[in-house]
C-alpha positions as CSV (number, residue, x, y, z in Angstrom):
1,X,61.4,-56.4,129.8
2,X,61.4,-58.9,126.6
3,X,64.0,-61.4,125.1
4,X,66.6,-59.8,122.9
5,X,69.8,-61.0,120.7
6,X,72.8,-59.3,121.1
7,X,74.9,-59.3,117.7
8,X,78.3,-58.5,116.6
9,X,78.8,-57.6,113.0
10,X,75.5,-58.3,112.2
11,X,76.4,-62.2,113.6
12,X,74.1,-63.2,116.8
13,X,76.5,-64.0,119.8
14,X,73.7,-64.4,122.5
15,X,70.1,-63.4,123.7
16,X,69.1,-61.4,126.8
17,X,66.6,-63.0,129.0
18,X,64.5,-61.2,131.7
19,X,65.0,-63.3,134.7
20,X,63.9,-61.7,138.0
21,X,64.1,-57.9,136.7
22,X,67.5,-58.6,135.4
23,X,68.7,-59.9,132.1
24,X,70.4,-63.3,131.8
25,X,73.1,-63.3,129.2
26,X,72.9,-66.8,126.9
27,X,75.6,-67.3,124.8
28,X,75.3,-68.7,121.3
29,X,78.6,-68.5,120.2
30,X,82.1,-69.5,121.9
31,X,83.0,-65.8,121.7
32,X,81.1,-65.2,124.0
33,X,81.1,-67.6,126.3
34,X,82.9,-66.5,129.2
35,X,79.8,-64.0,129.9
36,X,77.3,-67.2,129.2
37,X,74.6,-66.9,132.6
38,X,76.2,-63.4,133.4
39,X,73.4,-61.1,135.3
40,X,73.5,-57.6,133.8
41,X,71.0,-54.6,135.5
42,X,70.8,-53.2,132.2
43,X,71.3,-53.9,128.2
44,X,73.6,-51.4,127.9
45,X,76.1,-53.1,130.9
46,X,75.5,-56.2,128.7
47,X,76.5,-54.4,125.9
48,X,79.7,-53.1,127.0
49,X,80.8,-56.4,128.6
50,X,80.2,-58.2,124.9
51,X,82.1,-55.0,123.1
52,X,85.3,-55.7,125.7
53,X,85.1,-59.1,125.1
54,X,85.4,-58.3,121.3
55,X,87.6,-55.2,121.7
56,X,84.9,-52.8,120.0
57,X,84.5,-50.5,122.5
58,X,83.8,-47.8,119.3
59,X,81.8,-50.5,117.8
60,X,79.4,-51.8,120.0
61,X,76.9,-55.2,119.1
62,X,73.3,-54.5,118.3
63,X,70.5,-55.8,120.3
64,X,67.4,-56.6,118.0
65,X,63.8,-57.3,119.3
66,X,62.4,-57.6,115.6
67,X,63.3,-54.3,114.3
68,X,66.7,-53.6,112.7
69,X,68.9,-50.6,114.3
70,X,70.5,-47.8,112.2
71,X,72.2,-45.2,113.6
72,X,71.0,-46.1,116.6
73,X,67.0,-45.3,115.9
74,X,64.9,-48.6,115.7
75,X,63.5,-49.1,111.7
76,X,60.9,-51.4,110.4
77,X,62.6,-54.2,108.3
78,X,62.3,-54.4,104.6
79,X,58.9,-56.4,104.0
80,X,60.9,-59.4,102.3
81,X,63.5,-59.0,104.9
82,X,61.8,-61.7,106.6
């Protein structure tokens, strides 16, 4: 389990941190806030609770280790991307 950031509209909100087999939810932005130190069993629970608190249920926030996320499917970024 690693550290990832959990945007909305390509804007960070917060980061995922593994903390006991769980993820800790940090928030980075006062959108977010109200789930700040939240415990979530999976990404995808932390996902939905950040979409609700946006009201994008159809749109949901992307979690990034490093890679960017199209269409769901993981690509490499653009070499001066970085």
């Amino acid at each position: 389990m690693s550290k990832q950031t959990v945007e909305v509209a390509g804007e960070a909100v917060g980061a995922l941190i593994p903390d006991n087999g769980r993820l800790r939810f940090l928030a980075v932005k006062f959108s977010v806030w109200s789930l700040d130190g939240r415990v979530f069993a999976t990404p995808d629970e932390a996902r939905k609770a950040v979409a609700a608190v946006h009201g994008l249920e159809k749109r949901a926030p992307v979690f990034s280790t490093g890679m960017l996320a199209m269409n769901g499917q993981e690509i490499a970024p653009a070499p001066d991307a970085r």
